[in-house]
Every structure is written in structure tokens, then in C-alpha cells.
N, C-alpha and C positions, 0 to 999 in steps of 0.2 A: 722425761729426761731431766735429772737434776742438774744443775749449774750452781756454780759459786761463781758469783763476779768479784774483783776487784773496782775500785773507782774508776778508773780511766774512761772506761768503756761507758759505764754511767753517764758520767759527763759527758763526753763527747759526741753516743748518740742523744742526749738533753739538750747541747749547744746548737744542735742542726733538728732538732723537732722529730728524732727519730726513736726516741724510747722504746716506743710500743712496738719494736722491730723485735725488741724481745722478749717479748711478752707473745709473740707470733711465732717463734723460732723456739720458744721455750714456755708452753702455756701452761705447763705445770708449776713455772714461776723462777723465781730467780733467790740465791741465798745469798745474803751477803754476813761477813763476819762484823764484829761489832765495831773493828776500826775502820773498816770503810762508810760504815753507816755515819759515826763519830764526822771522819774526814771531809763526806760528800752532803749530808744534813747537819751538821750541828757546827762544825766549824764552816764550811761551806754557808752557809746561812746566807740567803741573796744572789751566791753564783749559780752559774747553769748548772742546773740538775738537780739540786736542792729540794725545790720545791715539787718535783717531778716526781724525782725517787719518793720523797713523803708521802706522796699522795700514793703510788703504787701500790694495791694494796697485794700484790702480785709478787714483791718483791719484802722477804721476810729476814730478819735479819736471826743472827745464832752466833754465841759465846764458842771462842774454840777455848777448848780443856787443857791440853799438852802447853801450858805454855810456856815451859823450858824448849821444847820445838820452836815453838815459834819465836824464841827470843833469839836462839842460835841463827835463825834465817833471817833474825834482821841485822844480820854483821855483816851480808851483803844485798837485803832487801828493804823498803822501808815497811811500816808497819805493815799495813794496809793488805800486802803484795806477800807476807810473810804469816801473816794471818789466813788469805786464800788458800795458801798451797799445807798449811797445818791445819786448816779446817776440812780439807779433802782427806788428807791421813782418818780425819776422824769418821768421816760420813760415806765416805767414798762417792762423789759425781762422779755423774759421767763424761764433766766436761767444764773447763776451768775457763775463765773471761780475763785473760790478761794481756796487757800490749807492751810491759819494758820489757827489752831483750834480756835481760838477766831472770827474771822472773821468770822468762815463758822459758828457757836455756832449763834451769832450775827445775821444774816444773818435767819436760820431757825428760830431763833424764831419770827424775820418779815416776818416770812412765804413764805419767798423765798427760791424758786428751786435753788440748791449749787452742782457745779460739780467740780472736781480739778484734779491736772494733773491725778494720776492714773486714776482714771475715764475715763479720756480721752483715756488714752492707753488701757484701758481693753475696752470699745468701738471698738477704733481700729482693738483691737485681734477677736471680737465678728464678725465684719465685713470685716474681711479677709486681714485689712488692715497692719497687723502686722500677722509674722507665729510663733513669740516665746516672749510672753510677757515678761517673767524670765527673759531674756536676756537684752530688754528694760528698764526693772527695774534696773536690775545689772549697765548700762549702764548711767543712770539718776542719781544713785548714785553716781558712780566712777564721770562721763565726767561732771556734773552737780552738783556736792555739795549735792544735794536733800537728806534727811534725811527721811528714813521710818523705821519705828519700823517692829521686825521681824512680829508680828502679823497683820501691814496692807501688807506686801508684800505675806504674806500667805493667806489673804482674798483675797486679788489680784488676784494671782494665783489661787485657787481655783475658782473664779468667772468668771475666763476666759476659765476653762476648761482644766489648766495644769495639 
């Protein structure tokens, strides 16, 4: 299964020690476009995930082409997030790593498959790879910045079975 991630998702399972969730969920590896690479390792230098993602060797990065596409989707995406969804025009995944609502909005209405960190963790929890998703949440928030409204941490938790 191919995947394009954006950063978000990088970072945040980097900030809670959970990368390798998708490297598990996705072991044919992960692509990332060049500005999230730029974002998450080169300006990132020292934050969570930085040195995570470098080391992956799992996780490959690739130049998008179009990038008049990709300049028009950063009038209301930032780089990074506008880069993802015009690197899938080129490659076609089968499954895109983004968490801003405008993105993933964006994103389904071109009919692309949209998954974002919690997704990922409640994955995880489904396959035994996590024993307390609640906890992982609580944890994304504090150690990670991550921002969830109480009703998606309650779809969470319920969808995982807490």
C-alpha cells in the first residue's frame, strides 16, 4: 500500500515514540514530498521527529512535478499539505497522511483515501499494537502540541473499543 504523508502526522507520532506505527500499518514505507522533508528534517533540525524521520530508512522522499498544481493549492494550503495532495495527482496512493481539516476537506473531494494521526493510533489499538489508546491521546496532546476537540477524542475512544 502506498502512502504520501504530510508532517503532522510525522511529528506527532515522533513526539509520543510512535513512528514505527507506520512503518507497521504501511511496511512498503512511507513517501513524503520534498517540503515536508525540508519542514520536518531540515528546518525541524532538533524538534520531534527530525531525527526520527532521518533515520527511517522506510520513509523516502520524491519531487512533485506539477507545480503550478501545487502553487494554486497553497492559496489555501501550506506548502507541505499542498505538495501531498499534488504528489498523489502524480503517483496515485492509495492513501494520503493528513490531519488539517482544510487539507483532508480538499483532499476527499478529489476523491482521495485521507487518514491522520488518530486514525493511525486507533489502527494501532485495533491491532494490538497499542494496549490504551486514551492514554496515547492524553500523550499526543501534552508531549506533542496536537490539538483534538473533546468530540474527536470521544469518536476515538469509542472506535477503538475504550
Amino acid at each position: 500500500m502506498k502512502a504520501i504523508s504530510n508532517s503532522s502526522v510525522l511529528i506527532g507520532l515522533s513526539s509520543i515514540g510512535r513512528l514505527s506505527i507506520l512503518h507497521n500499518r504501511f511496511p512498503q514505507g512511507i513517501i513524503v514530498p520534498w517540503a515536508v522533508w525540508e519542514e520536518v528534517v531540515e528546518t525541524g533540525h532538533g524538534l520531534p521527529g527530525a531525527q526520527e524521520v532521518a533515520r527511517a530508512e522506510w520513509i523516502t522522499t520524491q519531487q512533485v512535478q506539477n507545480k503550478v498544481f501545487s502553487l494554486s493549492l497553497q492559496v489555501s494550503l501550506d506548502r507541505g499539505e499542498a505538495e501531498v495532495i499534488a504528489l498523489n495527482q502524480e503517483i496515485n496512493a492509495d492513501i494520503l497522511l493528513l490531519d488539517e481539516k482544510s487539507a483532508r476537506s480538499i483532499a476527499v473531494r478529489l476523491q482521495y483515501t485521507v487518514l491522520g494521526t488518530v486514525g493511525v493510533l486507533i489502527w494501532a489499538k485495533r491491532n494490538s499494537l497499542l494496549s490504551n489508546l486514551s492514554q496515547e491521546l492524553d500523550l499526543l496532546q501534552q508531549k506533542g502540541g496536537f490539538r483534538l476537540s473533546k468530540d474527536v477524542y470521544e469518536l476515538a475512544i469509542q472506535k477503538a473499543g475504550e
